[in-house]
N, C-alpha and C positions, 0 to 999 in steps of 0.2 A: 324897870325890867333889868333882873341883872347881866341876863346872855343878851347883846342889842343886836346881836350879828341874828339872832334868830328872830327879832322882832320883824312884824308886817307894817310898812310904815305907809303902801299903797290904798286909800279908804278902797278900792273899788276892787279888794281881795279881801277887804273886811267885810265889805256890802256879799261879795259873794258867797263867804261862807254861813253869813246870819242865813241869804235867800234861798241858800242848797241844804242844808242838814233842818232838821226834822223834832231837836227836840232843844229847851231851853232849862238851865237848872238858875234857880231863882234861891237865892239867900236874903230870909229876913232874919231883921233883930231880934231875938229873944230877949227875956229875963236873965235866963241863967245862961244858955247856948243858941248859936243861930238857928235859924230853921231852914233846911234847903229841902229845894222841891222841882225835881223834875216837871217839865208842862209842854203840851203841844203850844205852837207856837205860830204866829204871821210877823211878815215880815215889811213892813211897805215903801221900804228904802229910807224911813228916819225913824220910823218908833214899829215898839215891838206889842203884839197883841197876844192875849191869852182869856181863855173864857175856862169858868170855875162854878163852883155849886153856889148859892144864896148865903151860906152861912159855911163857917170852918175856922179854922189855925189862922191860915193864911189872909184872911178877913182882917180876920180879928190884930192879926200884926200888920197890915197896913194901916189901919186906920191908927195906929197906936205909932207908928213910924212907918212910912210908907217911901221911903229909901233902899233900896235895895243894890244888892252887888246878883252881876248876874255870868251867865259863861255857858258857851255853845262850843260846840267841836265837831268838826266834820274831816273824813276822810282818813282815819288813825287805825296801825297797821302796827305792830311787834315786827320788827327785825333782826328778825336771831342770827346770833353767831357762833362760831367754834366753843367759843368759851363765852361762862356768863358777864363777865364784864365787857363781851363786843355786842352785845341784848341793847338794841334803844328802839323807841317808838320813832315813827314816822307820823306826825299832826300836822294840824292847821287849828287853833281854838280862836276866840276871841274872849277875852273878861272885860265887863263894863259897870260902870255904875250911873244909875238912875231913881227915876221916881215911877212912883205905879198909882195910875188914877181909875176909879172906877165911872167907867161909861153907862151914863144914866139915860142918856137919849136912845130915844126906838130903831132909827135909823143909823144913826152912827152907831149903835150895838152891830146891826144888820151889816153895815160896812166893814166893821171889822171883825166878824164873824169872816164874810167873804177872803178877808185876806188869808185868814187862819186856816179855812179852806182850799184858797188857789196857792198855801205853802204844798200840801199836802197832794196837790194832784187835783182837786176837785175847781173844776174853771164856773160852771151854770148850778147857781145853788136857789135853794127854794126852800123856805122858812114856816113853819107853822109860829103864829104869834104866841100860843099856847109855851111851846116849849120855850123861846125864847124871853118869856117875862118871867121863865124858872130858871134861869142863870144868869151870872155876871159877868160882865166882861170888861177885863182890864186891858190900859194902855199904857207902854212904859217908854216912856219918853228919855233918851239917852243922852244923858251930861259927858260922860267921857267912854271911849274906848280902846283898847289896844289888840294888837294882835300878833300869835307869836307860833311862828313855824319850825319846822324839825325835820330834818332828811331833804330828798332832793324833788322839788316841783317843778322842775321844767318841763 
């Protein structure tokens, strides 16, 4: 990182921003260009969950390399000034990189469905089997993180 004075070097202000914001952009390997993709997201204090359709893009590049770079931001705000060079953002992001496996068990689907849910507001959830042996659900499991803030959070 090259500004460190803006780096978050607290985990429990990393942990907070994956468990308060609400969406996760997801960069796989292409061919020729990355692939990124916005996704809802759970959060369960070490890995990150996301559920997707049976087949796609994103499929299809994990299994082809199933490494991924990924980055969330919560709480970012434009701070204008007199002039445009006194203009900066006020963040909080985190960028990480990991692996994404897909969850093949009934229950552990179920599980982390749940989390994916109690990100989102939703605490008592109730599953039709049906629907859920029509989607996928991935887990990314987080090798490194950093995180890096901007303006004033006290």
């Amino acid at each position: 990182m090259r500004k460190k004075e803006r780096e978050i070097k607290d985990r429990s202000i990393i942990d907070s921003i994956i468990k308060h914001a609400l969406i996760c952009r997801v960069a796989f390997k292409g061919d020729e260009y990355p692939y990124l993709v916005p996704m809802n997201y759970g959060f369960d204090g070490t890995d990150i969950f996301f559920h997707c359709a049976l087949a796609g893009k994103k499929l299809e590049m994990i299994r082809q390399n199933n490494k991924v770079c990924f980055e969330i931001e919560q709480d970012y705000e434009i701070v204008k000034g007199d002039v445009s060079c006194d203009w900066t953002t006020k963040y909080r992001s985190v960028i990480g990189y990991g692996t994404i496996t897909i969850i093949e068990d009934f229950d552990q689907k179920i599980n982390a469905l749940d989390i994916i849910m109690q990100q989102h507001g939703k605490m008592e959830n109730a599953y039709v089997e049906r629907a859920v042996n029509k989607i996928n659900v991935l887990q990314l499991k987080i090798d490194s993180i950093t995180g890096k803030e901007a303006g004033n959070w006290n």
